[in-house]
N, C-alpha and C positions, 0 to 999 in steps of 0.2 A: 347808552352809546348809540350815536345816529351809524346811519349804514356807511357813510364816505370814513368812518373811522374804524368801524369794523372794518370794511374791504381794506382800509389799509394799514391795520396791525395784521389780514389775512396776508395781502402782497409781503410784508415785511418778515413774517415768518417761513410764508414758502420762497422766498430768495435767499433766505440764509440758510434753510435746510436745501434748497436748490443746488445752492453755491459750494455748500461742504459736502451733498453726495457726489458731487458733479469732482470738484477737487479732488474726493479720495479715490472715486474710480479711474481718473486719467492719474493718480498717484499709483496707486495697485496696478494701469497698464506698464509703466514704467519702474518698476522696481526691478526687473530683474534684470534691466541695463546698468541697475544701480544710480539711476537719476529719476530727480524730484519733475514735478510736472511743469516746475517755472525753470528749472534746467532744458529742458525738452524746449520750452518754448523758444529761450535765448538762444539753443544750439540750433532751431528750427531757423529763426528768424536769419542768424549769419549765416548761416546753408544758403537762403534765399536771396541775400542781401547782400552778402561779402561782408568785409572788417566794417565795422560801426564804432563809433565812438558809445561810451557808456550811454549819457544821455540822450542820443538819438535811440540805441535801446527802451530804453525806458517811456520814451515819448511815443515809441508804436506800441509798445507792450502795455500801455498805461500802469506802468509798474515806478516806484520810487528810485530816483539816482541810486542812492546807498544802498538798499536791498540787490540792485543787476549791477553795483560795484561786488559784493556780496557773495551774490549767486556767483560771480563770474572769478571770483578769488576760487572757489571751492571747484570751480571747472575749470581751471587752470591747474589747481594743486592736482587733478584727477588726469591732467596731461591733455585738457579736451579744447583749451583755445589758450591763445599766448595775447599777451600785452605787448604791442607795440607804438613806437614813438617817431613820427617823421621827422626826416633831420632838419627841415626848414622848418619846424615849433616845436620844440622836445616839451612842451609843456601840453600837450595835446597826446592822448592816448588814445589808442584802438586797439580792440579785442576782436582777434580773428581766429577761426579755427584752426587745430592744428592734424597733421595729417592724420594719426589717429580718429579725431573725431569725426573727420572727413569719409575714413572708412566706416564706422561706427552708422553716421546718418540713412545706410540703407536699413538697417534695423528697425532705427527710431523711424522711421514713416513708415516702416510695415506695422509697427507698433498704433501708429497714429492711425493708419488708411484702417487697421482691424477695429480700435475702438469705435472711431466713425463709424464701418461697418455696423458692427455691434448695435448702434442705437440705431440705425437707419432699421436696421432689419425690425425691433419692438416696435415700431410706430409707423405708421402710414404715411402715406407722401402727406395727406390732409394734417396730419397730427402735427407735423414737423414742420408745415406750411404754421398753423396755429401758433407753434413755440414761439416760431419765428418775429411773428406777427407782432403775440403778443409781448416781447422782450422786444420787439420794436420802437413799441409805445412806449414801455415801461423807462427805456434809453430816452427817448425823446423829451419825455416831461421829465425824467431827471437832468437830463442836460441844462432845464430853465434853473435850474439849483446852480450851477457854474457860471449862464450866464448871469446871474441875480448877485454873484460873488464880485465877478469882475466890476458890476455896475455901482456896489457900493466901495466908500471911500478906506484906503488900508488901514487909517486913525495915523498915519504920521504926518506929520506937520512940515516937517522942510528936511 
């Protein structure tokens, strides 16, 4: 095995142990609200944003339509945003929070600002500059993977 193959079964292995410690400790910050960490994010983002349509959800979360259809059924059944329809296109829905969850969100960012904390404090300013750095890169050259998608043809004909 030459080194550009090794280095990248190494990168491929610490992303995905990366990805699932990183997942389960922002899952374990938020368990005892009784929300998942893609819940948090979606109730984070309409905090921010106001009512969103599903798929503009999804388009800042780089999360899948039917997944924040989904998550956001299961935060609706838990009283945490509602589905609404404007009356000039009923065929267009947005999910906005609802007052509860509105109370709820001072928790969830103290929730959020402690995990931050949390890593901030193990790592130095240099360390966390490094992460940063190198998951900079790491984004950039896989980005030419999307645009290399767009560039080739989708195989339909007419």
């Amino acid at each position: 095995m030459n080194y550009c193959d090794e280095a990248c079964l190494m990168i491929d292995m610490l992303m995905q142990k990366a990805s699932s410690n990183f997942a389960k400790a922002k899952s374990q910050q938020f368990a005892s609200q009784g929300l998942t960490s893609q819940q948090v994010s979606i109730l984070l983002f309409l905090d921010k944003n106001g009512s969103a349509k599903v798929s503009e959800i999804a388009d800042a979360l780089k999360m899948v339509d039917s997944n924040v259809s989904n998550i956001c059924s299961r935060l609706q059944k838990a009283g945490l945003v509602t589905r609404k329809r404007p009356d000039d296109d009923k065929r267009v829905v947005y999910i906005e929070l609802t007052g509860a969850a509105e109370i709820k969100m001072e928790k969830i960012k103290n929730k959020v600002y402690d995990f931050r904390r949390r890593i901030s404090e193990r790592l130095s300013k240099q360390d966390l500059a490094d992460v940063c750095k190198g998951l900079s890169i790491l984004n950039d050259m896989l980005d030419m993977f999307d645009d290399a998608q767009e560039d080739k043809p989708s195989g339909h004909t007419g």
